[in-house]
N, CA, C and O atoms as CSV, one atom per row, in Angstrom:
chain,resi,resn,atom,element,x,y,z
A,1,UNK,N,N,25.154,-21.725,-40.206
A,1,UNK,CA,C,26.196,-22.568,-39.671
A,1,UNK,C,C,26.447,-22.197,-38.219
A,1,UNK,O,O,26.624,-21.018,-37.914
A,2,UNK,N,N,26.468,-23.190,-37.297
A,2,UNK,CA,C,27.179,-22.926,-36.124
A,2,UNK,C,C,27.471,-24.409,-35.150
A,2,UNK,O,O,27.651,-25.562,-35.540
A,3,UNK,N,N,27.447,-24.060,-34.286
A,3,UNK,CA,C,28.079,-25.400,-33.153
A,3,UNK,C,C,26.797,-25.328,-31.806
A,3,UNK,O,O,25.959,-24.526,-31.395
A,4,UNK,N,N,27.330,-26.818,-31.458
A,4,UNK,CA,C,26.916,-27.163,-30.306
A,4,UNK,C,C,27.937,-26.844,-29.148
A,4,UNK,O,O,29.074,-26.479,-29.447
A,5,UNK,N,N,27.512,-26.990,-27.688
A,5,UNK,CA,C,28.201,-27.143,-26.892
A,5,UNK,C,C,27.349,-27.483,-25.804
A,5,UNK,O,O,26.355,-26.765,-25.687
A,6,UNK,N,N,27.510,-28.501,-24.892
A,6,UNK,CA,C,26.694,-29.600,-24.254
A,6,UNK,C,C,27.113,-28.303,-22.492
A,6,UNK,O,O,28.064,-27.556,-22.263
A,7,UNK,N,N,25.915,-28.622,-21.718
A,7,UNK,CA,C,25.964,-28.016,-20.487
A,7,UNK,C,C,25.398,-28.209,-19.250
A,7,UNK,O,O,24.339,-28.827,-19.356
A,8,UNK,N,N,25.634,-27.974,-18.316
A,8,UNK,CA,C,25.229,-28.373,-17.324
A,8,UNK,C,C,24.875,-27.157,-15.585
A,8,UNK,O,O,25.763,-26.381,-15.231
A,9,UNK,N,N,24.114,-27.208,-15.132
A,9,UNK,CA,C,23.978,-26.050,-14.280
A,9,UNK,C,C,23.507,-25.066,-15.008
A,9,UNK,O,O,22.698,-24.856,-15.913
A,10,UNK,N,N,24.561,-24.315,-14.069
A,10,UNK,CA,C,24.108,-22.619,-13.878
A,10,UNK,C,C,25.445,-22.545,-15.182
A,10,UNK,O,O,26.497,-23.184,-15.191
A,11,UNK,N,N,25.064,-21.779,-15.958
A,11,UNK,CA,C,26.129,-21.418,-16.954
A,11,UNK,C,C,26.297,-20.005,-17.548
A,11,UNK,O,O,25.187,-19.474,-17.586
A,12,UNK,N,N,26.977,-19.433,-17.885
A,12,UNK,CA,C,27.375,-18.348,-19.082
A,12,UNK,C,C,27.692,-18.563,-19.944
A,12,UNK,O,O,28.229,-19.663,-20.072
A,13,UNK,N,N,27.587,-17.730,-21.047
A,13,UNK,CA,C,27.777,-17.871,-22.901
A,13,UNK,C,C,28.485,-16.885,-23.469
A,13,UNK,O,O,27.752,-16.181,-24.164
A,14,UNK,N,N,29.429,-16.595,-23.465
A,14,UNK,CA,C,29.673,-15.419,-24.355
A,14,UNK,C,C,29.036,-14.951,-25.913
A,14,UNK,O,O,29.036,-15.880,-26.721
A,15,UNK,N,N,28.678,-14.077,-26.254
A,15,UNK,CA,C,27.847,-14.408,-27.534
A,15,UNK,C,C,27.933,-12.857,-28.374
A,15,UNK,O,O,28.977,-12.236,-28.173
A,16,UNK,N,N,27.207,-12.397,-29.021
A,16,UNK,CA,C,26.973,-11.178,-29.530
A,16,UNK,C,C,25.901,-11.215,-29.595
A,16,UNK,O,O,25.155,-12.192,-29.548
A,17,UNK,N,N,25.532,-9.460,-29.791
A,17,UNK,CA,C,23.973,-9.059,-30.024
A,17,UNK,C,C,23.850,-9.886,-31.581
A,17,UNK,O,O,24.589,-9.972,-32.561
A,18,UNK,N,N,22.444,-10.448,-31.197
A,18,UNK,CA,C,21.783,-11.138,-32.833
A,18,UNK,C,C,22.360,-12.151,-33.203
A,18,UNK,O,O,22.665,-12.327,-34.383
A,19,UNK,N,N,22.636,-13.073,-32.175
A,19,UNK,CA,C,23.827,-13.951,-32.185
A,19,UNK,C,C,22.417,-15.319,-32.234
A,19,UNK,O,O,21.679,-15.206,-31.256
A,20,UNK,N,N,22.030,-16.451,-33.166
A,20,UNK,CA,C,20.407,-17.393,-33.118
A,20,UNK,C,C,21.268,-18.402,-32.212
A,20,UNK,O,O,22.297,-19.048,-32.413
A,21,UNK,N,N,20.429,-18.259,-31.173
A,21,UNK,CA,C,20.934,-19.417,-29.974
A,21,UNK,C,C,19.357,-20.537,-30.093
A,21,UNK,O,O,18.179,-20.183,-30.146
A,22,UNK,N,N,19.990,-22.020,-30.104
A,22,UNK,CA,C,18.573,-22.797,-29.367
A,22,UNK,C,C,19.095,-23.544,-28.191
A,22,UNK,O,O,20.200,-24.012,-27.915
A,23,UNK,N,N,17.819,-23.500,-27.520
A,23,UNK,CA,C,18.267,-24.440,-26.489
A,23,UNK,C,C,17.614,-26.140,-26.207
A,23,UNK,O,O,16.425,-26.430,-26.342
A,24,UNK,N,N,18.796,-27.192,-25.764
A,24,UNK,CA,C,17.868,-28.702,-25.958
A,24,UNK,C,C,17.730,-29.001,-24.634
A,24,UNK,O,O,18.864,-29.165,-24.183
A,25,UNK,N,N,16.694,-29.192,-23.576
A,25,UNK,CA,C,16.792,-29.495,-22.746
A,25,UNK,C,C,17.025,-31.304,-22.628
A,25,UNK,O,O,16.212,-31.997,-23.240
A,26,UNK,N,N,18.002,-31.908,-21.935
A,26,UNK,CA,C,17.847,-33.149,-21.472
A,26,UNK,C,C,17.634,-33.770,-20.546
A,26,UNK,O,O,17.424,-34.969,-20.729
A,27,UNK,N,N,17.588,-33.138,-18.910
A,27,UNK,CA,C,16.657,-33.599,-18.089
A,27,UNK,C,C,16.450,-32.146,-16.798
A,27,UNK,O,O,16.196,-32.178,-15.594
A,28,UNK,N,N,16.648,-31.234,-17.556
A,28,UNK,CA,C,16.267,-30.309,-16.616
A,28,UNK,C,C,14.704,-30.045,-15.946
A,28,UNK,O,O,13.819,-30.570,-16.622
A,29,UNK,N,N,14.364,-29.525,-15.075
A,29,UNK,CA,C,12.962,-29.264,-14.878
A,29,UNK,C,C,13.076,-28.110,-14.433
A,29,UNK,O,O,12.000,-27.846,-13.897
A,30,UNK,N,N,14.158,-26.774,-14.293
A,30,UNK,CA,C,14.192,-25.575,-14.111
A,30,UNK,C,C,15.041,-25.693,-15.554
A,30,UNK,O,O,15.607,-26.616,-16.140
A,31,UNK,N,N,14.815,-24.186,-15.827
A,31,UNK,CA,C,15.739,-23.759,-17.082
A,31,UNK,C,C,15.095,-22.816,-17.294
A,31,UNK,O,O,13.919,-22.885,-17.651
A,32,UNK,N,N,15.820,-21.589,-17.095
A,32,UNK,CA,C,15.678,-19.848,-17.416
A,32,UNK,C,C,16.947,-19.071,-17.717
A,32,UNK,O,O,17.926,-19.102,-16.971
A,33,UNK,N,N,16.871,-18.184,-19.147
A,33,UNK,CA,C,18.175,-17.643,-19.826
A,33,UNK,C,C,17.978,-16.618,-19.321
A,33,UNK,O,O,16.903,-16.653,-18.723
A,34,UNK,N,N,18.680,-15.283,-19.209
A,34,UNK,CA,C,18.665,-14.015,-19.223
A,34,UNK,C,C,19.667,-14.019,-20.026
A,34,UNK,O,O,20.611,-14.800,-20.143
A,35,UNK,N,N,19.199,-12.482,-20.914
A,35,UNK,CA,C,19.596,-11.632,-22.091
A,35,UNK,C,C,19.494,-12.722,-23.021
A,35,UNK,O,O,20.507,-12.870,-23.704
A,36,UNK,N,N,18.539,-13.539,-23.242
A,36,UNK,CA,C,17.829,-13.970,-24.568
A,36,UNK,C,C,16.345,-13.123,-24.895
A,36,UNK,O,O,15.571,-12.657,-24.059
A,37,UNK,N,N,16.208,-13.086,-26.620
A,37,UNK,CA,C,14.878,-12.108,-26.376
A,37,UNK,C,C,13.617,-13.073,-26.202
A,37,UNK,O,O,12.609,-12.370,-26.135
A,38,UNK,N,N,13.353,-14.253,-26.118
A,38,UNK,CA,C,12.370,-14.947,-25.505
A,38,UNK,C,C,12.450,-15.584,-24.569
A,38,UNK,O,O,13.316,-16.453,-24.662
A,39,UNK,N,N,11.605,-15.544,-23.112
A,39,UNK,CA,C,11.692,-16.522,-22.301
A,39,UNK,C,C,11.946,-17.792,-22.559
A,39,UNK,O,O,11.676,-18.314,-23.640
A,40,UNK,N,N,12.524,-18.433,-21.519
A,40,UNK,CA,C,12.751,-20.034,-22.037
A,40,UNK,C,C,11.757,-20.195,-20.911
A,40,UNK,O,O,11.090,-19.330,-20.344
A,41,UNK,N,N,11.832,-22.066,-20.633
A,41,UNK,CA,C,11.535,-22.767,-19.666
A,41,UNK,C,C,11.875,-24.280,-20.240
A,41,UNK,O,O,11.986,-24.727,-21.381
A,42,UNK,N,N,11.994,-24.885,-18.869
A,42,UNK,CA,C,12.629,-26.455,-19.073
A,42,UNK,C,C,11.190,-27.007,-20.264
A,42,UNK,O,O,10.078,-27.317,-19.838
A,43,UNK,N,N,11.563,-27.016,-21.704
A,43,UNK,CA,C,11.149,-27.710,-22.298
A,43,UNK,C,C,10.680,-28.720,-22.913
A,43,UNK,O,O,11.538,-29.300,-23.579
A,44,UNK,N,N,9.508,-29.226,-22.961
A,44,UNK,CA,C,8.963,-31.040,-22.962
A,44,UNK,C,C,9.708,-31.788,-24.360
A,44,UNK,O,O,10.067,-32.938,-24.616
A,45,UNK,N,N,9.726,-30.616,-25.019
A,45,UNK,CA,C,9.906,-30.687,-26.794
A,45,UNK,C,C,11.203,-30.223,-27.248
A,45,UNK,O,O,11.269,-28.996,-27.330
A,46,UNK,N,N,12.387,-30.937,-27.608
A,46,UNK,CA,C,13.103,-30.205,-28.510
A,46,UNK,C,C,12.876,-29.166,-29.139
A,46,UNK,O,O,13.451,-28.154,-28.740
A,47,UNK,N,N,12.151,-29.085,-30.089
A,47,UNK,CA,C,11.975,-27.777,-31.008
A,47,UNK,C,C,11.463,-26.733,-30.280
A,47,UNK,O,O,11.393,-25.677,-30.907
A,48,UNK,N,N,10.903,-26.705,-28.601
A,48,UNK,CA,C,10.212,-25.563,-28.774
A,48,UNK,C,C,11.452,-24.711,-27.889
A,48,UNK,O,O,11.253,-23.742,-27.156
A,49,UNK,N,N,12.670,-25.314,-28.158
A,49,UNK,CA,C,13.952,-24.182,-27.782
A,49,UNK,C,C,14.566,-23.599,-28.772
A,49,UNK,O,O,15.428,-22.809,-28.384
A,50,UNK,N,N,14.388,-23.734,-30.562
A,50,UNK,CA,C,15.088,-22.926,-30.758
A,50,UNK,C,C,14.651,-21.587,-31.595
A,50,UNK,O,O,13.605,-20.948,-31.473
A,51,UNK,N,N,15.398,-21.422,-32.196
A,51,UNK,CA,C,15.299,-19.667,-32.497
A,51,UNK,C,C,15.382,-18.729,-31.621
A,51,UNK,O,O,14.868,-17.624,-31.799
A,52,UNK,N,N,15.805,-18.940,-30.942
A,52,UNK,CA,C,15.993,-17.525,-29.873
A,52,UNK,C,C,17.168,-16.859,-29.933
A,52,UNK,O,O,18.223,-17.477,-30.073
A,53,UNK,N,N,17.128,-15.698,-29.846
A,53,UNK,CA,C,18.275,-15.233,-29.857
A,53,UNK,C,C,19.268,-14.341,-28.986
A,53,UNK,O,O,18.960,-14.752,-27.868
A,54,UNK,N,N,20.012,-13.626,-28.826
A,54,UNK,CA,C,21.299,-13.620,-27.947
A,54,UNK,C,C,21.271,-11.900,-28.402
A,54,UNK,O,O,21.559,-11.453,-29.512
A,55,UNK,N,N,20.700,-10.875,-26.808
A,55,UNK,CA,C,20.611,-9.705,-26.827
A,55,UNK,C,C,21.755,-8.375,-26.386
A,55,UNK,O,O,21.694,-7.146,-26.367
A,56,UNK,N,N,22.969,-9.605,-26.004
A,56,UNK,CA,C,23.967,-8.521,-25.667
A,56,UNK,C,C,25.250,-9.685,-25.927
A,56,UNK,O,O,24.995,-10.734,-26.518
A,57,UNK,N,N,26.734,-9.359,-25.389
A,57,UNK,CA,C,27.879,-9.896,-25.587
A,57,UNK,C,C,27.849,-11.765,-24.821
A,57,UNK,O,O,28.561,-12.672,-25.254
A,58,UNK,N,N,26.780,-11.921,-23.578
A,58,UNK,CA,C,26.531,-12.924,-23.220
A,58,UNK,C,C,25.112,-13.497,-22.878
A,58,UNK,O,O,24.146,-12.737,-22.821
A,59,UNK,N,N,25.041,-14.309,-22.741
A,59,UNK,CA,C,23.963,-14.820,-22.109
A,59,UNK,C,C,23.893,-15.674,-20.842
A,59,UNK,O,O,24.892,-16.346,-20.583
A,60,UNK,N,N,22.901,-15.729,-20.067
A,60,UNK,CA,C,22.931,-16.877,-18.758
A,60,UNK,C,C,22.065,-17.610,-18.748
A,60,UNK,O,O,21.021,-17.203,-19.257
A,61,UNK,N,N,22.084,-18.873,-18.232
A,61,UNK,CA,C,21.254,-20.235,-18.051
A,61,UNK,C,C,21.387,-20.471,-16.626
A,61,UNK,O,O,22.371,-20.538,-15.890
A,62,UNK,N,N,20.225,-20.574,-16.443
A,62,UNK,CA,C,20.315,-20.749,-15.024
A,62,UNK,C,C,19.080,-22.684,-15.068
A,62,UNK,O,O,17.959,-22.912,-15.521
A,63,UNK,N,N,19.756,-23.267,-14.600
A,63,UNK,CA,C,19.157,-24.915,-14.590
A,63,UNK,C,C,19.660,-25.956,-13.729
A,63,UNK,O,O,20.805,-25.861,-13.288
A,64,UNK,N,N,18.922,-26.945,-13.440
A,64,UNK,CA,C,18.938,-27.918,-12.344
A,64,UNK,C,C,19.378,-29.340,-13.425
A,64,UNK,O,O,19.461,-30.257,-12.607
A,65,UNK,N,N,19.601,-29.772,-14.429
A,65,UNK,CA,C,19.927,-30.163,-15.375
A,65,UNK,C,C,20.601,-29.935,-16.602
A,65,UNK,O,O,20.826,-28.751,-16.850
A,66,UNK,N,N,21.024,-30.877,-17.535
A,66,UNK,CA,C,22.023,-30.638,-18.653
A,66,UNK,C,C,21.084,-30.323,-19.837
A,66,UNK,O,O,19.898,-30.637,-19.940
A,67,UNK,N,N,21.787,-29.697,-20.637
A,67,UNK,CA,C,21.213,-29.031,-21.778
A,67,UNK,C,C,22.298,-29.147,-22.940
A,67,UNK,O,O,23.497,-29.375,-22.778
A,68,UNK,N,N,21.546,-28.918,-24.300
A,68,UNK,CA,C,22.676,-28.351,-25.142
A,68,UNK,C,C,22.204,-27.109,-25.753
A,68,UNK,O,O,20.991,-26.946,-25.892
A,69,UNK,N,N,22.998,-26.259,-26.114
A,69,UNK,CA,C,23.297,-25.058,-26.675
A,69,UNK,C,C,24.056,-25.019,-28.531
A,69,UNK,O,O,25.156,-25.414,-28.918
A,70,UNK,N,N,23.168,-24.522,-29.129
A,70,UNK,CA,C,23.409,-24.316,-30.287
A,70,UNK,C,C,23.475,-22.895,-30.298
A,70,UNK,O,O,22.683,-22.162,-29.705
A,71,UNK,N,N,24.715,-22.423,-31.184
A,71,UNK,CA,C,25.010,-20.990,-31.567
A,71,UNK,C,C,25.520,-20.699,-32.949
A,71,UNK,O,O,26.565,-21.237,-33.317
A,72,UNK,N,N,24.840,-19.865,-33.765
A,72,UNK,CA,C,25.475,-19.533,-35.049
A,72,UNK,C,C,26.485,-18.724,-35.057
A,72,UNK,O,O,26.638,-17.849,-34.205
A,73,UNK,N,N,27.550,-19.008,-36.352
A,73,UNK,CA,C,28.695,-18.479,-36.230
A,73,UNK,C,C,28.433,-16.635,-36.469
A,73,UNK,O,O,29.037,-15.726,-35.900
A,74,UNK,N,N,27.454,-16.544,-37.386
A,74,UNK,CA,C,27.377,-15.594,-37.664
A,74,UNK,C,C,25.760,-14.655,-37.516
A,74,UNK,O,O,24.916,-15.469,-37.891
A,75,UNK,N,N,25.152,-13.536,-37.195
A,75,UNK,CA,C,24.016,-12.732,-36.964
A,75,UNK,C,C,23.333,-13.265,-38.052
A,75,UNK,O,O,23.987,-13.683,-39.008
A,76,UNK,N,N,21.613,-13.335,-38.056
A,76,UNK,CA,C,20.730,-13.950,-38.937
A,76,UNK,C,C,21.180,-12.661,-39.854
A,76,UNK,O,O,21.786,-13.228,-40.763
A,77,UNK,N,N,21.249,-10.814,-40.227
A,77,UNK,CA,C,21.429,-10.053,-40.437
A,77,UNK,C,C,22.877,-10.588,-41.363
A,77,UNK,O,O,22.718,-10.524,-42.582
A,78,UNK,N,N,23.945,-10.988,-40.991
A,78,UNK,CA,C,25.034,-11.077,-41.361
A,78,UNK,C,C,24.896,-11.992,-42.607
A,78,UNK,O,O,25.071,-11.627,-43.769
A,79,UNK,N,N,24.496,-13.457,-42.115
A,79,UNK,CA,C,23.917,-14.517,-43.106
A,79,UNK,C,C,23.605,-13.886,-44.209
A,79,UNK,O,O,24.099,-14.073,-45.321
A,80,UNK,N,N,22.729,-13.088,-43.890
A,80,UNK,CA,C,21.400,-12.734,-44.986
A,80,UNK,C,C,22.445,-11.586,-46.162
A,80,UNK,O,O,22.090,-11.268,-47.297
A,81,UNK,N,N,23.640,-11.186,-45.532
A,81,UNK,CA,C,24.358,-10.016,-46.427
A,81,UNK,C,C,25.071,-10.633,-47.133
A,81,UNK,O,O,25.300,-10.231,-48.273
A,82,UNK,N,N,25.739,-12.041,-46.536
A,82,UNK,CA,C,26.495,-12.784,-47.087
A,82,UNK,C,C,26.668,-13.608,-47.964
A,82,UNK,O,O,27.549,-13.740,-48.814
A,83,UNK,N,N,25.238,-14.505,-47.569
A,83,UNK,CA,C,25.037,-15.804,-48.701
A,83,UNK,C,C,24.039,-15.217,-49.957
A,83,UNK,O,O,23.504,-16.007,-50.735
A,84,UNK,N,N,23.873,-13.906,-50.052
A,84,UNK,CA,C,22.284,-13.362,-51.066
A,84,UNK,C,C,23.720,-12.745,-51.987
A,84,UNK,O,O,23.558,-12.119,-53.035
């Protein structure tokens, strides 16, 4: 479970370590996160933004276009203690 939140520019995230972030690009042609553990880049494809995830309390987006941001409420780790 988690949420969207629609974006634009240069942005920050507040987040936690192990926190599954994806990202949707909608017309960016730059797009680079720091403190995610996989590189991004302005993506052709929906899917090939998500699963990534969120390596400290925030994250940054740095982009020339809007995006959306998906974040789970809770650590894939947490999920996994919770719903089993």
């Amino acid at each position: 479970y988690g949420y969207f939140v629609s974006a634009q520019g240069n942005c920050r995230f507040a987040s936690f370590k192990g926190q599954q972030v994806s990202f949707f690009n909608i017309d960016c042609s730059k797009f680079e996160s720091k403190g995610t553990k996989w590189k991004t880049h302005a993506y052709k494809y929906w899917w090939q933004g998500t699963l990534n995830e969120a390596l400290d309390d925030e994250f940054e987006i740095k982009s020339d276009g809007s995006f959306l941001v998906f974040r789970t409420y809770l650590s894939k780790n947490m999920e996994n203690k919770i719903f089993k």
